[in-house]
N, CA, C and O of each residue as an XYZ file, in Angstrom:
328
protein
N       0.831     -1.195      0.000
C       0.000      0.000      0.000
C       0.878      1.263      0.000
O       0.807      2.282     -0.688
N       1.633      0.937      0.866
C       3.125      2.552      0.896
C       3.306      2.771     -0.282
O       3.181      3.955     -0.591
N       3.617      1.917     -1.269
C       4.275      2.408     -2.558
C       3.326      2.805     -3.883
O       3.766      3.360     -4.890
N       1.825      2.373     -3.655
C       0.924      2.707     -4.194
C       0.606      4.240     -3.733
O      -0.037      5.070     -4.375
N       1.039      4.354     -2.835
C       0.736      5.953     -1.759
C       1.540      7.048     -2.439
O       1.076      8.088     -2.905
N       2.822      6.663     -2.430
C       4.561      7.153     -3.326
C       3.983      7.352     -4.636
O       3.963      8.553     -4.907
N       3.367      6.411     -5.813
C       3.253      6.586     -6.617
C       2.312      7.551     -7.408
O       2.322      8.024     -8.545
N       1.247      7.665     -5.982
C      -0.511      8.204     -6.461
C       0.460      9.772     -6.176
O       0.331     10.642     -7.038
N       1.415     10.068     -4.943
C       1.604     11.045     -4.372
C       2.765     11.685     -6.347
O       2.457     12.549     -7.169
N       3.593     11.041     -6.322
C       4.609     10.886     -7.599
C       3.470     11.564     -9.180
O       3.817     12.347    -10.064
N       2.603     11.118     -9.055
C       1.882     11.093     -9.921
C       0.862     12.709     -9.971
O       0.192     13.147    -10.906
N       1.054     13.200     -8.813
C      -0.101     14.372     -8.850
C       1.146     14.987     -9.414
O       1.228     15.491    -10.534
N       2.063     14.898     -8.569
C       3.302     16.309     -8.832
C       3.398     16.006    -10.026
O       2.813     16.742    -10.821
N       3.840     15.327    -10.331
C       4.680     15.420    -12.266
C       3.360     16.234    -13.285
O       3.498     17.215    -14.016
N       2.335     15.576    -13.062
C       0.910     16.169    -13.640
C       1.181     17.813    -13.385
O       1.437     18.632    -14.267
N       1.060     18.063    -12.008
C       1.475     19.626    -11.506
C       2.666     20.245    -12.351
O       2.621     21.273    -13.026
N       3.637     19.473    -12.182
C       4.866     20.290    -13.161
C       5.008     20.092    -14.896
O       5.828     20.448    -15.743
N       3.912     19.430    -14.894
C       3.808     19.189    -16.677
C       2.227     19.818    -17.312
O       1.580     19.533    -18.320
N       2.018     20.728    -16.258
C       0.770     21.547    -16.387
C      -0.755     20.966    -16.939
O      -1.637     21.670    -17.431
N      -0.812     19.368    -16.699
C      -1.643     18.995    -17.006
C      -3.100     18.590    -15.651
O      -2.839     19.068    -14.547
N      -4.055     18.041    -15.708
C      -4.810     17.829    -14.801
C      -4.806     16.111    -14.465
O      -5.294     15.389    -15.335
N      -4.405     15.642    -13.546
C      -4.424     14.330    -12.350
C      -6.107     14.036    -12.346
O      -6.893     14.677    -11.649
N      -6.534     12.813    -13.371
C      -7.931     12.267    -13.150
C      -7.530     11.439    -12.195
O      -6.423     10.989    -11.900
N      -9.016     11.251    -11.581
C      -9.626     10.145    -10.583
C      -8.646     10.172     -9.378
O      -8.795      9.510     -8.351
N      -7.633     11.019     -9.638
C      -6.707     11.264     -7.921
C      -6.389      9.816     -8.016
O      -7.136      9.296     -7.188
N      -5.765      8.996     -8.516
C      -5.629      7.671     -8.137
C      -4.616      6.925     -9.212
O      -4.881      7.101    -10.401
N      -3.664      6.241     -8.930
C      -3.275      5.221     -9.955
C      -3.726      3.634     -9.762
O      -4.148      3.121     -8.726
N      -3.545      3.089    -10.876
C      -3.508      1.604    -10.848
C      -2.231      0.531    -11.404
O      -1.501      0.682    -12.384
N      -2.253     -0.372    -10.595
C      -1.186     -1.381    -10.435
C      -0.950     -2.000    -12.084
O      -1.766     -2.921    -12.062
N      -0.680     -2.015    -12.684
C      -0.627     -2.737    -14.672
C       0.094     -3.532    -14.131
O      -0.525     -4.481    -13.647
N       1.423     -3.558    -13.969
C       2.425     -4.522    -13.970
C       2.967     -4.888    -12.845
O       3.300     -4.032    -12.026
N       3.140     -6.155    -12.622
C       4.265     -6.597    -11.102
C       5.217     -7.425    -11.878
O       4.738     -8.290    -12.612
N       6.495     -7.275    -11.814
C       7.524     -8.077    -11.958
C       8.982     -8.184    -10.656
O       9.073     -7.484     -9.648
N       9.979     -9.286    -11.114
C      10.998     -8.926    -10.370
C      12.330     -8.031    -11.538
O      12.421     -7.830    -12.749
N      12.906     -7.812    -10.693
C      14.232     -6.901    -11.038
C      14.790     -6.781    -10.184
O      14.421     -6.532     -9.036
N      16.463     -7.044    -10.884
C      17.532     -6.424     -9.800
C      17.233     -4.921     -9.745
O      16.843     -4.235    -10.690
N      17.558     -4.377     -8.062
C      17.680     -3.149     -8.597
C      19.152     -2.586     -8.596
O      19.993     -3.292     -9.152
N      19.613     -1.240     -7.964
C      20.886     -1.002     -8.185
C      21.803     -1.478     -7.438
O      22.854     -0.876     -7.655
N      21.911     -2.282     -6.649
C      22.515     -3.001     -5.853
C      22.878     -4.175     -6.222
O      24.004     -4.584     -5.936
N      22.091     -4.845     -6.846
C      22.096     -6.403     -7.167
C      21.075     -6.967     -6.915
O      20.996     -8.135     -7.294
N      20.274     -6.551     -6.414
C      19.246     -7.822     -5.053
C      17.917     -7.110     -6.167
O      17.710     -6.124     -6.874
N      17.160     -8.589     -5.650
C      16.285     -8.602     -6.465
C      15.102     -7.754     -5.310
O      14.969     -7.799     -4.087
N      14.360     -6.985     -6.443
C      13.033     -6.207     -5.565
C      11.726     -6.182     -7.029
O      11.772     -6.258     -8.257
N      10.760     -6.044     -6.060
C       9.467     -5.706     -7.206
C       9.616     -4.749     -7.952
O       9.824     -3.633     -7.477
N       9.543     -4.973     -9.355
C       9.223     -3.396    -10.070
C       7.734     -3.300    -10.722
O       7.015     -4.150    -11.248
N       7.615     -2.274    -10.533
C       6.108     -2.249    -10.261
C       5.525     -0.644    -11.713
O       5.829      0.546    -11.798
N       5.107     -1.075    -12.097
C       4.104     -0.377    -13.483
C       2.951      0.038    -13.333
O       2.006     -0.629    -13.755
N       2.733      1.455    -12.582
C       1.462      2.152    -12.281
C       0.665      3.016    -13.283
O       1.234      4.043    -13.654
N      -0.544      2.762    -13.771
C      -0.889      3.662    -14.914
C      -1.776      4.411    -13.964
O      -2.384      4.018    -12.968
N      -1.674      5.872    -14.661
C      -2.904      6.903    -14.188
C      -3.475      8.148    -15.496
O      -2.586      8.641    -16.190
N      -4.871      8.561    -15.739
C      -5.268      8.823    -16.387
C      -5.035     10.524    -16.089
O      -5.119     10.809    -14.894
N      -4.814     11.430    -16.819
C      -4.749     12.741    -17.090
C      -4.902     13.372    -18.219
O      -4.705     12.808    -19.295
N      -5.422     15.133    -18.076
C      -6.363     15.356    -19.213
C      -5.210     16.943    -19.640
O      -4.256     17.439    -19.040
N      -5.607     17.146    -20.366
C      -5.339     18.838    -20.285
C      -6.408     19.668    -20.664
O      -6.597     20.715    -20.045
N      -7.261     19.280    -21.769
C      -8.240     19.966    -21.912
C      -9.844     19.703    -21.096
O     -10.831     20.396    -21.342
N      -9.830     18.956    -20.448
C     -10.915     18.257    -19.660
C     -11.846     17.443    -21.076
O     -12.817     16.746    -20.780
N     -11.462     17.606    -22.511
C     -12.251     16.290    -22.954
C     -11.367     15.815    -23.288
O     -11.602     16.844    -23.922
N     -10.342     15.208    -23.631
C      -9.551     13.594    -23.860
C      -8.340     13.667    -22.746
O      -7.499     14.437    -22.281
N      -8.894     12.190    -22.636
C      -8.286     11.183    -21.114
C      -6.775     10.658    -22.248
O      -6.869     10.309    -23.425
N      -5.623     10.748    -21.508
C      -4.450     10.127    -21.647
C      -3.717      9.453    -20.476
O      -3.453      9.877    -19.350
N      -3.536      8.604    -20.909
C      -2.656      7.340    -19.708
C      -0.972      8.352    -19.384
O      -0.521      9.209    -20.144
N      -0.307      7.862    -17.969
C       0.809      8.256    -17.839
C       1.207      6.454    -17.263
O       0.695      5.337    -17.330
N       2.282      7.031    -16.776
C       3.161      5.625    -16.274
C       3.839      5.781    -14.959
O       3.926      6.951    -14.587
N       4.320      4.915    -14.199
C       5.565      5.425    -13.063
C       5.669      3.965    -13.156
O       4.779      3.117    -13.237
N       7.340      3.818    -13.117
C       8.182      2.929    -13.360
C       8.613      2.716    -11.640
O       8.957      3.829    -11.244
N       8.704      1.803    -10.621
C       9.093      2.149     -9.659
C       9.897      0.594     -9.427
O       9.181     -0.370     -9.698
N      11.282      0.282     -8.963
C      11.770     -0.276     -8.764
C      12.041     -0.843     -6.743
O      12.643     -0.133     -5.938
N      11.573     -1.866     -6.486
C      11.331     -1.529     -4.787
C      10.331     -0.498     -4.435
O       9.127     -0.698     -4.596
N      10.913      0.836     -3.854
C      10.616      1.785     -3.356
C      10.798      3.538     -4.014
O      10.571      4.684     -3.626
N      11.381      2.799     -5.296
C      11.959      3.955     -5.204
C      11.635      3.771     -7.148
O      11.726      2.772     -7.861
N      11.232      5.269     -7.500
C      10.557      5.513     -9.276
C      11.726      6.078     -9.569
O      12.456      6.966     -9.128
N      11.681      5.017    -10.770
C      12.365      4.749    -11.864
C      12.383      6.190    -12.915
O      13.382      6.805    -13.286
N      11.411      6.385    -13.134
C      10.515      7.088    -14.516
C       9.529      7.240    -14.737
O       8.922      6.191    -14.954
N       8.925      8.183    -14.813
C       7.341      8.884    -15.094
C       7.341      9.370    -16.363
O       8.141     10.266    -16.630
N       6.489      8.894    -17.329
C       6.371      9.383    -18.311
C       4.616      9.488    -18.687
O       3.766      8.855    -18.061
N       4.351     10.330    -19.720
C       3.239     10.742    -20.187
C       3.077     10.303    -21.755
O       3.973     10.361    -22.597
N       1.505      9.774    -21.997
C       1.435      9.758    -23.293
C       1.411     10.929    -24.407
O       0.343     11.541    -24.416
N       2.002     11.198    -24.987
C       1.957     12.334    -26.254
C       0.359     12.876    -26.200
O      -0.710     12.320    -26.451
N       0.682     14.092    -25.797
C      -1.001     14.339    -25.953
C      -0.915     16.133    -26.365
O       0.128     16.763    -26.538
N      -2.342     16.685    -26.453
C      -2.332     17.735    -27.581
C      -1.889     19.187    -26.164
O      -1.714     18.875    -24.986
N      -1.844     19.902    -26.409
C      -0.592     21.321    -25.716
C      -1.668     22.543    -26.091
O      -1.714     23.023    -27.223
N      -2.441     22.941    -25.106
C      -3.562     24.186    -25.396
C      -2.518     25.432    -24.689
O      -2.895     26.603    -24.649
């Protein structure tokens, strides 16, 4: 649940600094796998999708890449720039 918390929390800000709008306040779990992380040792990496808009009519998916505890990469789908 902590890292679902990290990610939902991960997920407003980047939305905030990429001037777009954070739907449903919430992400969801897509992917569970293992991975080393930077150490060697194996931890969950984990693939959170969440939906965001800019114009309030079309919904676009984002991502957070999170390895253990700790995100990898947040990225956004290509979407249109008002």
């Amino acid at each position: 649940m902590r890292t679902k918390e990290m990610a939902n929390r991960a997920a407003e800000q980047h939305c905030k600094l990429m001037e777009v709008q954070f739907l449903d306040q919430t992400v969801f779990l897509k992917k569970l796998n293992l991975k080393r992380n930077s150490h060697g040792h194996l931890a969950f990496m984990r693939e959170y999708y969440f939906e965001f808009t800019v114009s309030g009519e079309d919904r676009y998916f984002g991502r957070i890449f999170m390895v253990g505890n700790r995100i990898e990469n947040i990225n956004l789908d290509p979407h249109r720039i008002h």
